[in-house]
C-alpha positions as CSV (number, residue, x, y, z in Angstrom):
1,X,-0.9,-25.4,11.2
2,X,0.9,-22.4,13.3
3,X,2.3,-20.3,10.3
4,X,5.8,-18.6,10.9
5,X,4.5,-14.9,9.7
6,X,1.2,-13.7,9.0
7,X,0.6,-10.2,7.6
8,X,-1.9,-7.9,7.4
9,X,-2.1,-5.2,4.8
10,X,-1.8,-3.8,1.8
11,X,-2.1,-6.0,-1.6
12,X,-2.0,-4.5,-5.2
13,X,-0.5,-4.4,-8.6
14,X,2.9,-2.5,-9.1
15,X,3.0,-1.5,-13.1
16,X,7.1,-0.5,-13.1
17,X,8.3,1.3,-16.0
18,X,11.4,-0.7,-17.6
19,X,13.1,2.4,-18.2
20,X,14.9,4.8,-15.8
21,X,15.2,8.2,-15.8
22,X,12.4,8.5,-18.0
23,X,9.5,11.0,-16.7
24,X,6.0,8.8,-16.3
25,X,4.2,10.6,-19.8
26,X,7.7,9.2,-21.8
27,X,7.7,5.8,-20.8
28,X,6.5,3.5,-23.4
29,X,6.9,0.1,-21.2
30,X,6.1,-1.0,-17.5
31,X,6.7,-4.5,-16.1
32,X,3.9,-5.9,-13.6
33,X,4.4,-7.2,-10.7
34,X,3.1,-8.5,-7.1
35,X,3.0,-5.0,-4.5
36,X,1.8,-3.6,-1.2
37,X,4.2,-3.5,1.5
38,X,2.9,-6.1,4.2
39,X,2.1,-8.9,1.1
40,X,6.0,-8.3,-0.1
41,X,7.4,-8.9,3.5
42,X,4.8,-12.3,3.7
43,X,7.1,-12.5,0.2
44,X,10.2,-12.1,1.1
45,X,10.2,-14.2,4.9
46,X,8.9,-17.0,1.9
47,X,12.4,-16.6,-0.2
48,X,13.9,-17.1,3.3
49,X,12.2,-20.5,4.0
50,X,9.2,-19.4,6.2
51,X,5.6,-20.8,6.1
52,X,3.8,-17.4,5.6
53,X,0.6,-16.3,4.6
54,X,-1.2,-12.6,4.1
55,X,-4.4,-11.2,5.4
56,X,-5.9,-9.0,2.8
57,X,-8.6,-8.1,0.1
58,X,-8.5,-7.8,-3.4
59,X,-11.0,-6.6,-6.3
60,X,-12.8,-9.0,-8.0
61,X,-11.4,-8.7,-11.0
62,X,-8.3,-10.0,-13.4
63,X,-5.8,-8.1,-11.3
64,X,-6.9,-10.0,-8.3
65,X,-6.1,-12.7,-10.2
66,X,-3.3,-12.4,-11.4
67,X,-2.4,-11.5,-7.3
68,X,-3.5,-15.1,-6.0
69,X,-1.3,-16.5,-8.7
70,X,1.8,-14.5,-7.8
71,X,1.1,-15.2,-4.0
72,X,0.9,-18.8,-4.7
73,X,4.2,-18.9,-7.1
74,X,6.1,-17.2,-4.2
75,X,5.0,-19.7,-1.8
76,X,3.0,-17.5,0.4
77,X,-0.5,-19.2,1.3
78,X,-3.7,-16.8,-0.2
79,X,-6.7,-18.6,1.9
80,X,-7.2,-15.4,3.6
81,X,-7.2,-13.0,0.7
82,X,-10.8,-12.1,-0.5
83,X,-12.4,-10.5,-3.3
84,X,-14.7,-7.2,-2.8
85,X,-16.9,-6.6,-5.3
86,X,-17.4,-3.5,-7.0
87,X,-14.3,-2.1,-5.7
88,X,-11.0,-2.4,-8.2
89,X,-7.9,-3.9,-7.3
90,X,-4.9,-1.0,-6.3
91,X,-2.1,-0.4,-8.7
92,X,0.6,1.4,-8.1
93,X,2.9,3.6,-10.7
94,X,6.3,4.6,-9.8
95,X,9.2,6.6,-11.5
96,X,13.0,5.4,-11.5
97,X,15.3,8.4,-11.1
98,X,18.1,6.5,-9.2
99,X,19.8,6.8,-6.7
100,X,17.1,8.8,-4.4
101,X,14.4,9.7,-6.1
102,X,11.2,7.2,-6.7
103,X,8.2,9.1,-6.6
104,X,5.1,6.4,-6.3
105,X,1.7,7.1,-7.6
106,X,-1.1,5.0,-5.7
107,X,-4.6,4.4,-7.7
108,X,-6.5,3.8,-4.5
109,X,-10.2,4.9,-5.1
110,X,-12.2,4.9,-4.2
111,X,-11.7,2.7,-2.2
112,X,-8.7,0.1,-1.7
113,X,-10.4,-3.7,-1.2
114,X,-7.4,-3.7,1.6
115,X,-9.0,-1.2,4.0
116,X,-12.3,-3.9,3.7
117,X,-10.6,-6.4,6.0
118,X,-13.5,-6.8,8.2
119,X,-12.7,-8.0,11.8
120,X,-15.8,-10.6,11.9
121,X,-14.4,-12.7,9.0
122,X,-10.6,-12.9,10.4
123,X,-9.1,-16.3,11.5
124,X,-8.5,-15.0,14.8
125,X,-7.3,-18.8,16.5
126,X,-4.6,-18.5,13.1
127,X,-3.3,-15.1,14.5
128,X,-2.8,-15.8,17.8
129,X,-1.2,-19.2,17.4
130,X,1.7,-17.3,14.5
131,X,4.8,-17.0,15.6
132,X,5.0,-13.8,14.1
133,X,1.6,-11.9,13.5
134,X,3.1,-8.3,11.7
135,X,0.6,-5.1,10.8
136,X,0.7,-2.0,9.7
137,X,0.1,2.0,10.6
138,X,-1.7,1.6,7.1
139,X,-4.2,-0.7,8.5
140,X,-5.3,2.4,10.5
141,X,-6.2,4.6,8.3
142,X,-9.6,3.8,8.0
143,X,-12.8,1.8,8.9
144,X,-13.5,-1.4,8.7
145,X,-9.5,-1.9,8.9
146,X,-8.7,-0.2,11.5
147,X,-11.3,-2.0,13.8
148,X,-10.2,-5.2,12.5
149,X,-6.3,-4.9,13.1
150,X,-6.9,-3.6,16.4
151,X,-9.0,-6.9,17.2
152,X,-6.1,-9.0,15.9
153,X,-4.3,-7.4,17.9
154,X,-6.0,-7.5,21.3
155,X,-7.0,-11.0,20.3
156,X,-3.5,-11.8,20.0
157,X,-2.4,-10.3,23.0
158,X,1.6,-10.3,22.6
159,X,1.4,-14.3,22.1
160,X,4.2,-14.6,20.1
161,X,6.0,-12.1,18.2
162,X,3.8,-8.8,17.2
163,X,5.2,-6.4,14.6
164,X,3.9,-2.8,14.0
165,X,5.4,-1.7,10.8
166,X,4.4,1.9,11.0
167,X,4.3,2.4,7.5
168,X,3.6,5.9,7.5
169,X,1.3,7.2,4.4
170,X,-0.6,10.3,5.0
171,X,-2.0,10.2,1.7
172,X,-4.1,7.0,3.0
173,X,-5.8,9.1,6.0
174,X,-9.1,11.5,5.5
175,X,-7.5,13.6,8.4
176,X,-3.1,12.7,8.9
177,X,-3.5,14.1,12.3
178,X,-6.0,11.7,13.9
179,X,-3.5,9.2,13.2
180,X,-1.3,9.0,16.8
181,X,-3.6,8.1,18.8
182,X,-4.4,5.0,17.3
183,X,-0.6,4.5,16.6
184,X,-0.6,4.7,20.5
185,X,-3.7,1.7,20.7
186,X,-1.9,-0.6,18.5
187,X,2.0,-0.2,20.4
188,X,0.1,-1.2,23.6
189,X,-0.5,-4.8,21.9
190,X,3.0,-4.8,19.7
191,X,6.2,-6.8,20.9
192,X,8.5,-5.2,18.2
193,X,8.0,-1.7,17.0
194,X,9.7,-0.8,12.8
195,X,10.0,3.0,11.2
196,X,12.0,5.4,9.5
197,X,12.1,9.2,11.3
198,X,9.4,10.6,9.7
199,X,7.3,7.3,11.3
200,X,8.5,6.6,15.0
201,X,7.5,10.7,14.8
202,X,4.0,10.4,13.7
203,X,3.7,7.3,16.6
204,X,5.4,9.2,19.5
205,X,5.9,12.9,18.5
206,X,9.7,12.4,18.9
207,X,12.3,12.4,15.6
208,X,15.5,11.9,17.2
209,X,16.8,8.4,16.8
210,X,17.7,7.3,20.5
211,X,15.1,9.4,22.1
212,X,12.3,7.6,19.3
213,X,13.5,4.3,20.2
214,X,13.1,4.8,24.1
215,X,9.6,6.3,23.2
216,X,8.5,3.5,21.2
217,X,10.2,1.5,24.5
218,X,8.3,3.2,26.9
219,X,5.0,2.5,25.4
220,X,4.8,-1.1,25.5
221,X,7.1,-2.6,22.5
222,X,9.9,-5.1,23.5
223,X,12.1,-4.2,20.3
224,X,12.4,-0.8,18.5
225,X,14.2,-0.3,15.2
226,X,14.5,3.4,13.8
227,X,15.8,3.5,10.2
228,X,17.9,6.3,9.8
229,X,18.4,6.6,5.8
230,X,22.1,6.9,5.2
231,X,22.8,6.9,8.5
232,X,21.9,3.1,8.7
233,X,19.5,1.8,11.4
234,X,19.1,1.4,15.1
235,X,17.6,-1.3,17.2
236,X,17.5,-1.8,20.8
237,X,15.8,-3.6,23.0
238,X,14.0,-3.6,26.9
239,X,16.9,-5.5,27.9
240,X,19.2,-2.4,27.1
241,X,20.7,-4.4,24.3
242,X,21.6,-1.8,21.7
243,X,22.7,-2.2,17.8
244,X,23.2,0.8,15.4
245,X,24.6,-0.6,11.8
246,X,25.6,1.2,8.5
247,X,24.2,0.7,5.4
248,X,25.6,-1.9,3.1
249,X,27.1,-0.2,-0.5
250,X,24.9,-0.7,-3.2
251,X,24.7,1.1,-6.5
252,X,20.7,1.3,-6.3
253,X,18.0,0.7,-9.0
254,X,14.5,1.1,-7.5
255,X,14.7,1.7,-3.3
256,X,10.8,1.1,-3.4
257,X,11.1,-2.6,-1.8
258,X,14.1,-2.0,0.6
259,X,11.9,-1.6,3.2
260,X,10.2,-5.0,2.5
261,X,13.2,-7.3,2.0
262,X,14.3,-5.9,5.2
263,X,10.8,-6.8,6.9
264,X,10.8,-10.5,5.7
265,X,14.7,-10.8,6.8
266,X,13.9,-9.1,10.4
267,X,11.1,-11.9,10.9
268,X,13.3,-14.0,10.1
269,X,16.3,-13.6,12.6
270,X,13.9,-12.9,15.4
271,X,12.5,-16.9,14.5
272,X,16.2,-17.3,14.8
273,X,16.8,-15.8,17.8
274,X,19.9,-13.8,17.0
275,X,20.8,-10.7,18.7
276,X,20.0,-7.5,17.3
277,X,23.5,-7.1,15.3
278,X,22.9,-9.9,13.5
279,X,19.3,-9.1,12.4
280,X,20.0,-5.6,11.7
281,X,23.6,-6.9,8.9
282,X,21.3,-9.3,8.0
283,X,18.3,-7.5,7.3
284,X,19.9,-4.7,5.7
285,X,21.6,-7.1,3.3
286,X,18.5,-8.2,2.2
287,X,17.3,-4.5,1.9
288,X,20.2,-3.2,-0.3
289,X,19.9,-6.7,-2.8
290,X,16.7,-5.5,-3.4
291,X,17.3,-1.5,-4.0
292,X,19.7,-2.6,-6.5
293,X,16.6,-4.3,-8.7
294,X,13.7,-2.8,-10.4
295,X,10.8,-4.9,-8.5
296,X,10.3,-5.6,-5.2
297,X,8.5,-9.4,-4.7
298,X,10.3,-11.2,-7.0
299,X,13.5,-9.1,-6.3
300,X,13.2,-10.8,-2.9
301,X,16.9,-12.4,-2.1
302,X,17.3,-16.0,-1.2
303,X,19.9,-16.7,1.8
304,X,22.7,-17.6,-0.1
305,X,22.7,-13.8,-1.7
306,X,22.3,-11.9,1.6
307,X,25.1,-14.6,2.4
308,X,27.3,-13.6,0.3
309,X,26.7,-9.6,0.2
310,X,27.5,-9.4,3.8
311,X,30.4,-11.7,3.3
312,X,31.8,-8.9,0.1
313,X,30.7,-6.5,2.6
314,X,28.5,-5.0,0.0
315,X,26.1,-5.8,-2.9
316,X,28.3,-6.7,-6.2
């Protein structure tokens, strides 16, 4: 069976607090929930109607659990997520101080399971026959990850469509500045190319929006989208094609899993071959839905509700 996404990344336990505006040491109750950015886009292409599945590792304990059962409520096939023992499964804290500010607190040591994807024991004939194989700058970071995502790339060799979320974390790397160069090494194998500034800057060295998106052109991708914050987001492609759309209004909750929603929904309208406009409404529909919640997987919208934001020409 060809899936229509598999991801590779991150996987771990988001513990929320169910208060806002609270300080972390004040808040008395946190809801749990499925996290790790490249399992919530396998999540929300899933809400969307895709056949997806993730590529990542777990501990081997009751938080990995509870993972497998939230992966397989939400549709999203777990066959290649595996338990490494003696290492715990991640959680992530966050605060809620809306509209701008949620700081996030990763318990990654010490050592993530994630970064133990090992590139003997991936499903290579899987990735290359996806329509959409999609990886991330996290993957990087260290060994045996980095090797492996690299391989799934080569291996895959453009087949398809190849995302490089760039997913920017310097907190992840032993050394932030050693991270371009294999930025560069996995662009050379990548279709479509997805960051904010502060990302497309780490990959090429350049920040400004149009002159990012050429870079990211010029070193191998076929599509490059630059998220500008309030500014909206650009796309354009090889073809000269060009998009740049506004955000949608939203009165936001928690903008942890914007980013996500708008993952799933770009995978989505590339299967559906629209032109970049469309994607970009559509995927930032799905992004603002889900800044407006407190969770991020199971805030995923279904198609009806980015439907109808973009119809109200904002989220209600």
């Amino acid at each position: 069976m060809a899936y229509d996404l598999i991801t590779m990344g991150r996987i771990g336990v988001d513990l929320y607090p169910l208060q806002t505006g609270v300080p972390l040491p004040q808040v008395t109750s946190f809801g749990k929930f499925l996290g790790g950015s490249a399992t919530n886009v396998a999540v929300a292409a899933a809400r969307l109607g895709r056949q997806t599945a993730v590529i990542t590792r777990t501990g081997d304990d009751p938080f990995g659990a509870y993972l497998h059962e939230a992966l397989q409520g939400f549709g999203v096939d777990d066959r290649w997520v595996t338990p490494v023992p003696g290492l715990p499964t991640p959680v992530t804290f966050c605060e809620v101080f809306p509209p701008d500010d949620f700081p996030l607190y990763f318990y990654r040591r010490p050592k993530a399971p994630d970064l133990e994807i090992d590139a003997h024991e991936l499903d290579l004939d899987a990735i290359r026959d996806a329509r959409i194989f999609w990886v991330t700058g996290t993957g990087l970071s260290e060994e045996p990850s980095r090797t492996a995502t690299l391989a799934a790339l080569a291996h895959r060799a453009k087949s398809g469509i190849t995302v490089f979320d760039l997913d920017w974390r310097p907190m992840f790397w032993q050394d932030p500045a050693e991270a371009r160069p294999f930025y560069a090494e996995a662009l050379k194998h990548t279709t479509v190319a997805v960051g904010n500034l502060d990302e497309v800057e780490v990959a090429t060295g350049v920040r400004e929006p149009h002159a990012a998106a050429r870079a990211l052109l010029d070193a191998g991708v076929e599509i490059a989208v630059v998220k500008q914050g309030p500014k909206g987001v650009l796309a354009v492609n090889s073809q000269g094609e060009q998009a740049e759309v506004p955000p949608l209004p939203v009165n936001v909750l928690n903008g942890l899993g914007a980013g996500d929603a708008f993952g799933g929904s770009l995978c989505h309208g590339l299967l559906n071959g629209w032109n970049l406009e469309k994607i970009m409404r559509h995927a930032n529909a799905a992004g603002a839905i889900v800044a407006s919640r407190l969770e991020c997987s199971s805030a995923m919208p279904t198609p009806g509700e980015i439907e109808a934001a973009i119809a109200a020409g904002a989220v209600k």
